[in-house]
MDTraj code that builds the backbone (N, CA, C; nanometers):
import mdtraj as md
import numpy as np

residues = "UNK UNK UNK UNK UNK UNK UNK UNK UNK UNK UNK UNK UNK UNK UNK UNK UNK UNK UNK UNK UNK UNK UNK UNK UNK UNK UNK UNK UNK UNK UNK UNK UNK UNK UNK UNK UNK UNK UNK UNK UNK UNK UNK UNK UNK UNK UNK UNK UNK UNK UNK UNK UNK UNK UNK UNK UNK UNK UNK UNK UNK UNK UNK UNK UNK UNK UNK UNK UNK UNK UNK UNK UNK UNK UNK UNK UNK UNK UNK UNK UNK UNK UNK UNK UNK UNK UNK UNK UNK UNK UNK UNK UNK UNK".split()
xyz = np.array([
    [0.0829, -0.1172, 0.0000],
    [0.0000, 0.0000, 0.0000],
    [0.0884, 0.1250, 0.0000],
    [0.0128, 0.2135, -0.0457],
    [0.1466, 0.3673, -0.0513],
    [0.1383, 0.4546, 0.0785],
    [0.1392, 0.3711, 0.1913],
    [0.1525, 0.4526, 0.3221],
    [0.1668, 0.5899, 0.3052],
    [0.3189, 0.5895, 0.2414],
    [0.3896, 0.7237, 0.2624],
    [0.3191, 0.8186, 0.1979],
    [0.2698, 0.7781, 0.0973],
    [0.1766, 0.8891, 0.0230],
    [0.0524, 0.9242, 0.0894],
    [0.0524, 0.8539, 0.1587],
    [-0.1451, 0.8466, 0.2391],
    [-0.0557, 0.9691, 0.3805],
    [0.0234, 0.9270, 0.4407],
    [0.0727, 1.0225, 0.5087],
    [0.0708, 1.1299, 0.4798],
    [0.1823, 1.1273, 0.3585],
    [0.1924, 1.2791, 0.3050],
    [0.1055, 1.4017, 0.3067],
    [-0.0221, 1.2918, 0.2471],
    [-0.1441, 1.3596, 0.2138],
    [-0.2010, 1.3733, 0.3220],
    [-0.1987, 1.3411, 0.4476],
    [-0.2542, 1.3585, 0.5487],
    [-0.2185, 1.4478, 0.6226],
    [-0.0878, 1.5027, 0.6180],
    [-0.0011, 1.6319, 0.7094],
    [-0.0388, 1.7636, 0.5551],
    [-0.0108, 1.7363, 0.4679],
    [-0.0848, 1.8269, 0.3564],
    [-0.2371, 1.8556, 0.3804],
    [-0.3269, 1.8097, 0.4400],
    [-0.4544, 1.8084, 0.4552],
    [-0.4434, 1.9056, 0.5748],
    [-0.4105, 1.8496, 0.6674],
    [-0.3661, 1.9383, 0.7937],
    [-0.3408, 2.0373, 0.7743],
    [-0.2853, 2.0995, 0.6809],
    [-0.2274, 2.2422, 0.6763],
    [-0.2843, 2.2825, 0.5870],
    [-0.4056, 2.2378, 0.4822],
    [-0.4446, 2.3032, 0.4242],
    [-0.5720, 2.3501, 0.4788],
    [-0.5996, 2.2749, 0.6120],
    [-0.7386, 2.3020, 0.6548],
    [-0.7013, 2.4052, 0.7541],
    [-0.6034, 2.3956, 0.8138],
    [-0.5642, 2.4864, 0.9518],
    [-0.5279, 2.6430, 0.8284],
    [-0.5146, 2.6898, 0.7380],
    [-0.4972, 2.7835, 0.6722],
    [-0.6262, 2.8198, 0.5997],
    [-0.7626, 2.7570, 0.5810],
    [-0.8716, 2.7746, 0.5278],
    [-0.9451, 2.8053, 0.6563],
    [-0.9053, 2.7581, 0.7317],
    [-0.9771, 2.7893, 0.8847],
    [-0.9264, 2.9123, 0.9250],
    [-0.8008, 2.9694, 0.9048],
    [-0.7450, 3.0905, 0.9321],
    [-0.8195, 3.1999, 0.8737],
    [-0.7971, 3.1573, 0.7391],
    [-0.8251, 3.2324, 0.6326],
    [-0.9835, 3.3004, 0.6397],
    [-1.0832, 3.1992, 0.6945],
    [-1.2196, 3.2583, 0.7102],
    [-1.2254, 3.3152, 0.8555],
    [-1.1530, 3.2792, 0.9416],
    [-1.1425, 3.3680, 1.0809],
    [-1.1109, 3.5055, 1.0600],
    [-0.9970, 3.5364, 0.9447],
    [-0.9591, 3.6777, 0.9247],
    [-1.0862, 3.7315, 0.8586],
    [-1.1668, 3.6840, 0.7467],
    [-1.2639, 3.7912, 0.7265],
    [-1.3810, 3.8322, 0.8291],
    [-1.3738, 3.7563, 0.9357],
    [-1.4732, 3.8450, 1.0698],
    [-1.3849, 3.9023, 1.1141],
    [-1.2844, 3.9246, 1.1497],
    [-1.1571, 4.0235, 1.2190],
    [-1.2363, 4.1937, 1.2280],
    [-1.1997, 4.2370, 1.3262],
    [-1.2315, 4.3661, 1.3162],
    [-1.1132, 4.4827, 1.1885],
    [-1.0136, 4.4350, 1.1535],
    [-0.9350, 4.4914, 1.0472],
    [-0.9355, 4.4188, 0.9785],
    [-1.0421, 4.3859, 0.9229],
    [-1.0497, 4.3035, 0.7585],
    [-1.0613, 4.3579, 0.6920],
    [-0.9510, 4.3176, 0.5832],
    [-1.0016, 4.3849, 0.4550],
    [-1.0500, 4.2734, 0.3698],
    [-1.1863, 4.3076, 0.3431],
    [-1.2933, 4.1851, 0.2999],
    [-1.2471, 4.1604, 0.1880],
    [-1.2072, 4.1900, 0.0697],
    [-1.1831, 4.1859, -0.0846],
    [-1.0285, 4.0673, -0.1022],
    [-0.9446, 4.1537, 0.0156],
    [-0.8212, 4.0238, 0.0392],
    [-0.8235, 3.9313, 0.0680],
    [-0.9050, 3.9294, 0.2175],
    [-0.9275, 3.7829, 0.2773],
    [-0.9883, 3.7502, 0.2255],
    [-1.1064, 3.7605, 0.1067],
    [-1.1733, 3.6611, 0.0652],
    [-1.1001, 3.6264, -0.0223],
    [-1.0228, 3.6615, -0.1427],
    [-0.9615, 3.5906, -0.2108],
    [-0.9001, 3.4856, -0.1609],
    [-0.8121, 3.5484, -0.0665],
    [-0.7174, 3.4218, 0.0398],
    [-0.7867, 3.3039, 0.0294],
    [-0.9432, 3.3036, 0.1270],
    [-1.0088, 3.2212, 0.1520],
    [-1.0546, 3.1445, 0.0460],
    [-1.1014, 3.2024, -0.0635],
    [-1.1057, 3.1088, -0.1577],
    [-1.0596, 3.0000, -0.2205],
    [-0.8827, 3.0585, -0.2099],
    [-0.7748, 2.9845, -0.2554],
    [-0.7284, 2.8699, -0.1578],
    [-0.7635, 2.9168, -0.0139],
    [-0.7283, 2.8255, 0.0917],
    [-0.8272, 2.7050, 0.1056],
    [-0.9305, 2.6998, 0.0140],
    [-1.0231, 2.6432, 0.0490],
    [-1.0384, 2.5434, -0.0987],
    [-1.0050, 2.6361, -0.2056],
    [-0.9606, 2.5789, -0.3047],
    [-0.8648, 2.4899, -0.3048],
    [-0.7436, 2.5207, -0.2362],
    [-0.6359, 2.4099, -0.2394],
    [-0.6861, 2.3270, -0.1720],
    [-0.7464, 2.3439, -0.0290],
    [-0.7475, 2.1874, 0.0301],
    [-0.8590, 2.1180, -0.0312],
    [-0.9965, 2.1367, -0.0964],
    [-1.0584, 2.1144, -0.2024],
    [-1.0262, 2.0219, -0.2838],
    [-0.8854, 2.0277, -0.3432],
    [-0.8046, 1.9733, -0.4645],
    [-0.7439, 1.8391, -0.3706],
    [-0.6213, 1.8531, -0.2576],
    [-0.6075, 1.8034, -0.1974],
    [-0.6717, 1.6802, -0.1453],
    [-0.8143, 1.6847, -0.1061],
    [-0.9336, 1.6367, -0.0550],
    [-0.9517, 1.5283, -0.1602],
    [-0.9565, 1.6072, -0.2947],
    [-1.0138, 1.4706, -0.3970],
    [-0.8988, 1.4511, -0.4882],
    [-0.7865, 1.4639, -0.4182],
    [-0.6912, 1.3740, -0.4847],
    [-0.6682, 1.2396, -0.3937],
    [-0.6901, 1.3325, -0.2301],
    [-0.6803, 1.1915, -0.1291],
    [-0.7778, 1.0938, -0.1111],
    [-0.8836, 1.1373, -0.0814],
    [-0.9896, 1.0359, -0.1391],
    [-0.9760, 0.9589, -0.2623],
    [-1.0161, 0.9717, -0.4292],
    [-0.9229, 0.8687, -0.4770],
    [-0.8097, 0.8063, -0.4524],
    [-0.6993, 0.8205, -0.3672],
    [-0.5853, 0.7245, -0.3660],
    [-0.6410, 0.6439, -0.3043],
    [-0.7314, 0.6733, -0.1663],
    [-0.7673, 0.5673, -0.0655],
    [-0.8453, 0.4996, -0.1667],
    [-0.9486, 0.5457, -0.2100],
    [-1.0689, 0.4201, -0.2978],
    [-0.9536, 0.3288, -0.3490],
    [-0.8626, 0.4142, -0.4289],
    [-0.7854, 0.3147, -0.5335],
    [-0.7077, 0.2003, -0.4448],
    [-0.6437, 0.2397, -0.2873],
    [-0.5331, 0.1671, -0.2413],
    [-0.6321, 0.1163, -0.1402],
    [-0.6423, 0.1690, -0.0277],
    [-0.6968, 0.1548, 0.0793],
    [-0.7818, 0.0245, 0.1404],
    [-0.9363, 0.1015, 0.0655],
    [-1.0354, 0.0356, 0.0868],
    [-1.0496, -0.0815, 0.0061],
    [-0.9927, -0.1348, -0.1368],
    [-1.0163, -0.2542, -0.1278],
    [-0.9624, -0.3918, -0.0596],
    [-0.8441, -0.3231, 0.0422],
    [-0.7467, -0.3681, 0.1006],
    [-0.8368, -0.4064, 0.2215],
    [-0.9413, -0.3434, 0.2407],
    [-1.0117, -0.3607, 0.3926],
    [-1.0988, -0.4652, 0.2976],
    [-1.1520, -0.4681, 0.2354],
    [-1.2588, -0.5421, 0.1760],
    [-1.2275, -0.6834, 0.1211],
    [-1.0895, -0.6787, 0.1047],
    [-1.0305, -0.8517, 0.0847],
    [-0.9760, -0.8629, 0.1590],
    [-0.9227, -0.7988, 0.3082],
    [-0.8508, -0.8591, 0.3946],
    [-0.9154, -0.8668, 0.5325],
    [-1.0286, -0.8376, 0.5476],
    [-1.0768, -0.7457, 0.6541],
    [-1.2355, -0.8195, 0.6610],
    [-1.2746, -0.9408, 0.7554],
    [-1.3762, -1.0112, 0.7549],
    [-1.5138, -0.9357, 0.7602],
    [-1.6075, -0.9564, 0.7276],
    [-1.7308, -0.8694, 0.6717],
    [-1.7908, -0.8247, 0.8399],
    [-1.7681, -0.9241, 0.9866],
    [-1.8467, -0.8909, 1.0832],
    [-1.7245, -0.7890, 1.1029],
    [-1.5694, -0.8268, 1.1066],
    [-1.5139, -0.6801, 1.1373],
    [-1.5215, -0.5629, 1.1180],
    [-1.5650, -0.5581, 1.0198],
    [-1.6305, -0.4284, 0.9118],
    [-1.7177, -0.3453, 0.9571],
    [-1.8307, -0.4346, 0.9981],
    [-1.9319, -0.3931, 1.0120],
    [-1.9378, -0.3272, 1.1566],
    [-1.8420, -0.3921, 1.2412],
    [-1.8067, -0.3027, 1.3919],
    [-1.7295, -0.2067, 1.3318],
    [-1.6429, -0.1824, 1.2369],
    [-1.5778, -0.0698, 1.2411],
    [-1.6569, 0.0252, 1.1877],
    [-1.7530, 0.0471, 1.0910],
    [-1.8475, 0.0405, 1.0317],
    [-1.9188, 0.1776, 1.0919],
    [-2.0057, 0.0638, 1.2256],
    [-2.0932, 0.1005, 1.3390],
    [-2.0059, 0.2002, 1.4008],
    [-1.8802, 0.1655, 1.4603],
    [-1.8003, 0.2517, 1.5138],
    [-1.7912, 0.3803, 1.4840],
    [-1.7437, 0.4162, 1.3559],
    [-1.7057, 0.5374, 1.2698],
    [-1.8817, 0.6120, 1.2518],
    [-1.9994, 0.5245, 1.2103],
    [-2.0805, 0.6554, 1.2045],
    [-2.1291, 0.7261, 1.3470],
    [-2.0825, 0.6162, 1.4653],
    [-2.1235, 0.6826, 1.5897],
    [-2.0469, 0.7942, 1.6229],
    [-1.9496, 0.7914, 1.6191],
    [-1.8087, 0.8632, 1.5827],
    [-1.8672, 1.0271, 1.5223],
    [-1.8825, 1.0130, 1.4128],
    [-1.9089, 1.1214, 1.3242],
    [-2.0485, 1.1488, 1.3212],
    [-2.1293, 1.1190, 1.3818],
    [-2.2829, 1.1881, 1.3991],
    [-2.2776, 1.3012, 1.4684],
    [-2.3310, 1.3765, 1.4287],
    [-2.3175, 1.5474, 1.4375],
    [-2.3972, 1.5679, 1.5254],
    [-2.4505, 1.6468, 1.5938],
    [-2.5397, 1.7114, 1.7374],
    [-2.6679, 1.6852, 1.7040],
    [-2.6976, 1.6155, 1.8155],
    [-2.8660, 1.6099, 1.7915],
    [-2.9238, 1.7259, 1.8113],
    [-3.0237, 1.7617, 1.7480],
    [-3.0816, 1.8504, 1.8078],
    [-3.2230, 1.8465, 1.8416],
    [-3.3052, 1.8621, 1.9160],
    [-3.4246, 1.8259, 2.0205],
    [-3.4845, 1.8991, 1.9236],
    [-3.5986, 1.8585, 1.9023],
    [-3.7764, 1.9372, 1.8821],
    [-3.8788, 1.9229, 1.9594],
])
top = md.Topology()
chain = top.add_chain()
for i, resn in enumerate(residues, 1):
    res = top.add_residue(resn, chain, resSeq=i)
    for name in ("N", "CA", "C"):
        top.add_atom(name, md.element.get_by_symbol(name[0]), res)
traj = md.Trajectory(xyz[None], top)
């Protein structure tokens, strides 16, 4: 598998999000200049954008079929369960 590249792309992700996250913090700033930072932001958001769906295809391509022929179907399915409990976003009451 291309570890090193999945790494790579993973400390590249990191810094492209921690600079898109910057980047939209400066246009609420009380000395913003809105016309700059938004460009910034665009571009910061643009690159990790690009980033994003270059890393996602490598994983489809390397990754995941690696879990899917090596990786027994009940294991899966706990990791599965795991990850959407994981990533479920705030309930919110009505």
């Amino acid at each position: 598998m291309h570890l090193s590249e999945l790494a790579g792309q993973h400390e590249a992700l990191d810094t492209a999000l921690q600079a898109a996250g910057e980047s939209l913090a400066s246009l609420a700033g009380p000395a913003a200049n809105f016309a700059t930072d938004r460009v910034k932001a665009a571009s910061a958001l643009s690159t990790m954008a690009g980033l994003l769906a270059a890393h996602l295809t490598l994983e489809e391509r390397t990754a995941l079929p690696l879990f899917e022929s090596d990786m027994p179907a009940a294991d899966y399915k706990e990791l599965e369960t795991r990850a959407r409990k994981a990533t479920r976003g705030p309930r919110h009451s009505s």
